[in-house]
C-alpha positions as CSV (number, residue, x, y, z in Angstrom):
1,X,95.4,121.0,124.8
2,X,94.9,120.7,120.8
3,X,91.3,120.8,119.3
4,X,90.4,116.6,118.5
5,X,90.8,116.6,114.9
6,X,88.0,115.6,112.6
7,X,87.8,112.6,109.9
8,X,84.6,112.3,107.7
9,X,84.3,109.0,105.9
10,X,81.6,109.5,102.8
11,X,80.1,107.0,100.3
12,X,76.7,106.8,98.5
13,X,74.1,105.1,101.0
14,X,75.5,105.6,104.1
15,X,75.0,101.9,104.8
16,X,78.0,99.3,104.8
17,X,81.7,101.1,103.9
18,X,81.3,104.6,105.2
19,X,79.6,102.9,108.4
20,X,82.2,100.3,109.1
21,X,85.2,102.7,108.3
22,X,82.8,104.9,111.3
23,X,83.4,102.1,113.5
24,X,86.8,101.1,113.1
25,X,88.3,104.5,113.3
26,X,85.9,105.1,116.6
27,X,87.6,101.9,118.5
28,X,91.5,102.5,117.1
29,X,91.6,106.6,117.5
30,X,89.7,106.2,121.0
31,X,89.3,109.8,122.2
32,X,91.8,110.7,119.9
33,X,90.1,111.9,117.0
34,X,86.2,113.1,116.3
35,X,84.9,110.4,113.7
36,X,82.0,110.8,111.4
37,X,80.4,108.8,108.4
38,X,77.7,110.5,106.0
39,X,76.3,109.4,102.7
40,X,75.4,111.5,99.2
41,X,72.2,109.7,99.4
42,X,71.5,107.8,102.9
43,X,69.5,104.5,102.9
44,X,70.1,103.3,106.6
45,X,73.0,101.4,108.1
46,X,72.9,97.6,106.3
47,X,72.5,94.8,108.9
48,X,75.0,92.5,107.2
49,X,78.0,95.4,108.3
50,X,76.5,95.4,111.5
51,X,76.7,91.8,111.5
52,X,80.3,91.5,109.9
53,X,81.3,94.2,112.5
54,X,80.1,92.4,115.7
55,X,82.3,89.5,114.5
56,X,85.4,91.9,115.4
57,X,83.9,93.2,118.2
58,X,82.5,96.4,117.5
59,X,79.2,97.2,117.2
60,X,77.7,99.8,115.1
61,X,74.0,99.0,115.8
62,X,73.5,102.3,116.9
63,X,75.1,104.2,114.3
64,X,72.4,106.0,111.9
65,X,72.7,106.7,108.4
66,X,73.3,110.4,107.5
67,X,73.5,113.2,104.8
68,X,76.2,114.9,104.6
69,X,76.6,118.1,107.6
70,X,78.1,121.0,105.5
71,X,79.6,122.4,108.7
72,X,81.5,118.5,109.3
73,X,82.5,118.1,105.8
74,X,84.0,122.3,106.0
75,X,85.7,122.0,109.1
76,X,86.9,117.9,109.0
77,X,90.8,117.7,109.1
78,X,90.4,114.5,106.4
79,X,87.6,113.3,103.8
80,X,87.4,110.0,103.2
81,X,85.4,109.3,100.0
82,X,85.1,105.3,100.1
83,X,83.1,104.9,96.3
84,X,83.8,106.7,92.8
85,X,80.1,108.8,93.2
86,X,81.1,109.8,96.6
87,X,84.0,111.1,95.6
88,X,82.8,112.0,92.4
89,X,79.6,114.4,93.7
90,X,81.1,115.4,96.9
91,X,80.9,119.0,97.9
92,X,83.9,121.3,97.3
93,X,85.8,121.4,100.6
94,X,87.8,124.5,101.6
95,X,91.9,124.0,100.8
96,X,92.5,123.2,104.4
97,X,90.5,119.8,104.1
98,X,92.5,117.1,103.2
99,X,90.6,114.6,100.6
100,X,91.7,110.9,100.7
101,X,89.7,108.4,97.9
102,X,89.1,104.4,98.6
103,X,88.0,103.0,95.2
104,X,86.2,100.1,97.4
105,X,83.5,97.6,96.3
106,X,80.3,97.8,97.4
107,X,79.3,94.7,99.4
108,X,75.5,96.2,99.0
109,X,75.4,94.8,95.5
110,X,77.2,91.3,95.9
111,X,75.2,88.4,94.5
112,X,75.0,84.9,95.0
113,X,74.4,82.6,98.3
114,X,74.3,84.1,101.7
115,X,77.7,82.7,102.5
116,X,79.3,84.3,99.5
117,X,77.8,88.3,100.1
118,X,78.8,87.6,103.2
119,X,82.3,86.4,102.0
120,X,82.2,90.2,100.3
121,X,81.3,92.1,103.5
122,X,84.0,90.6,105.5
123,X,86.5,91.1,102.9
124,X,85.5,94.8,102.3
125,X,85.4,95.1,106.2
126,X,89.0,93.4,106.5
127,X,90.2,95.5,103.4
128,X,88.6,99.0,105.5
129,X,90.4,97.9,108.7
130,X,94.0,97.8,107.6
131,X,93.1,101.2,105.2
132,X,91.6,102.6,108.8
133,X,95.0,101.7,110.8
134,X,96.9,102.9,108.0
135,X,95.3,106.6,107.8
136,X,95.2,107.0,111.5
137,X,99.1,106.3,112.3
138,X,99.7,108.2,109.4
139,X,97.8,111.3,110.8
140,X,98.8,111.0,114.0
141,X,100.9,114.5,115.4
């Protein structure tokens, strides 16, 4: 029986993309994979992504917002920065650690009426599910 491998998903806050990738990778890689999320500079998990998340089922209510684990982020299997200061102040990782980069939005700072942020989180969260699915069949053994 093979070790579960590791993917850490990193942004900024630790609030809405690193959360929701958290999620989605928990449901598709079941038991299949160890999944974390940690932020550069956590602010707590955003209730719109909880909200846009329960909409597809998955809750991430209980999910807290991190800093980053140097032990996770040294012996995680894949990185997963998901915003350009993420990946731009991220720790060096040792050679073995594969590093993957999202350049996505940040739903955090849409503007406008409710419908329309919200508008931005389910795109970002639609956008994060199909990148998710992607990286997981890709990794698979």
């Amino acid at each position: 029986m093979s070790k579960k491998k590791k993917v850490l998903f990193l942004c900024t806050g630790n609030s809405c993309r690193s959360q929701m990738a958290e999620g989605f990778a928990r449901t598709m890689a079941q038991d299949k994979w160890d999944v974390f999320s940690a932020g550069t500079a956590p602010v707590g998990v955003n209730p719109r992504a909880v909200q846009v998340m329960a909409e597809v089922g998955i809750d991430i209510s209980g999910q807290k917002s991190k800093a980053i684990d140097p032990e996770i982020l040294n012996s995680a299997d894949v990185v997963v920065t998901l915003c350009g200061d993420a990946y731009e102040s991220c720790p060096l990782t040792p050679p073995t650690v594969k590093r993957i980069h999202w350049p996505l939005e940040d739903p955090a700072r849409a503007t406008g009426t409710e419908e329309e942020i919200m508008a931005k989180f389910r795109a970002v969260r639609d956008e994060i599910k199909k990148r998710v699915a992607e990286l997981l069949a890709t990794l698979e053994d």
